[in-house]
C-alpha positions in Angstrom: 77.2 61.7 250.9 78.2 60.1 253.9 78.2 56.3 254.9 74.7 56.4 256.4 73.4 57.0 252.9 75.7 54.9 251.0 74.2 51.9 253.5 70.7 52.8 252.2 71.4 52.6 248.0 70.3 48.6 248.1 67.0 49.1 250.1 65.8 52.2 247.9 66.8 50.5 244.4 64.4 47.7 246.4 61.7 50.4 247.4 61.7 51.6 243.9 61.5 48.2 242.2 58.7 47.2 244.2 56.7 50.6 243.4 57.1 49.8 240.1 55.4 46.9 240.5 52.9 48.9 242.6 52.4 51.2 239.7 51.7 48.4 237.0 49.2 46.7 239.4 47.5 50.0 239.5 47.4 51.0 235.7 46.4 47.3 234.6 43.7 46.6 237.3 40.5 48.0 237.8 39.6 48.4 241.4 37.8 45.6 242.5 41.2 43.2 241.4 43.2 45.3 243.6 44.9 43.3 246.3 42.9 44.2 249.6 45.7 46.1 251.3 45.8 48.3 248.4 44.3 51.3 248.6 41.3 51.8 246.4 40.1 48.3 246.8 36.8 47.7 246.5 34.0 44.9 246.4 33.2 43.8 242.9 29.7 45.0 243.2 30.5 48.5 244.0 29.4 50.9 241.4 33.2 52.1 241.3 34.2 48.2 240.6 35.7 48.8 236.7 37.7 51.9 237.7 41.1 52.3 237.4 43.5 54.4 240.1 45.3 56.0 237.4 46.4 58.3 239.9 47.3 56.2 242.4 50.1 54.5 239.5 52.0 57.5 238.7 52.4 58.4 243.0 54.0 55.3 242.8 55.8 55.7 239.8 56.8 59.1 240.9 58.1 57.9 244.3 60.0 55.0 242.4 61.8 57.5 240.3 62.7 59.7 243.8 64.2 56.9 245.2 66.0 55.7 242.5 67.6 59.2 241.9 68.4 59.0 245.2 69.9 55.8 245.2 71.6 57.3 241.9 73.2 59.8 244.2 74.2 58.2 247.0 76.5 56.2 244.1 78.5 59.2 243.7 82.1 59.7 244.3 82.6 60.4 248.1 83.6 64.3 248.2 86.6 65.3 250.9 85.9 67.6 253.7 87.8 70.8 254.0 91.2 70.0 255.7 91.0 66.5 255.1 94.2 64.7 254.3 94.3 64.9 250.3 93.2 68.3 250.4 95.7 70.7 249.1 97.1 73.1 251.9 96.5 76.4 251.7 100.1 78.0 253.2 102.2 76.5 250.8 
């Protein structure tokens, strides 16, 4: 991995912790106690009102798991480029 990704293992470890969260909400509330950003939300006398976005929950909890594995990784021990100066040479 190169330093681009290595600067982006704190703010995915951050993405997935807060899908977590995103996923809980989803599994433990039913749709009208949804926050009104989320999507799914809906007005407590909506026939759909009781019903919980199970599916929703495991997108997020999928997508948390993506991007920690990424972040996993990124952690990884930086790997040398061919003719790099530890790299053993080839002519001797």
């Amino acid at each position: 991995m190169n330093a681009n990704s290595r600067r982006l293992i704190i703010p995915a470890v951050l993405l997935g912790v807060l899908l977590i969260v995103v996923a809980i909400v989803y599994f433990a509330d039913p749709a009208h106690s949804l926050p009104s950003f989320f999507p799914g939300h809906v007005s407590p006398t909506n026939a759909e009102a009781n019903h919980h976005h199970t599916k929703h929950g495991i997108a997020a909890l999928v997508v948390a798991l993506a991007s920690f594995a990424f972040a996993w990784f990124a952690t990884g021990p930086k790997t040398s480029s061919p003719g790099s100066a530890g790299s053993p040479d080839p002519q001797a």
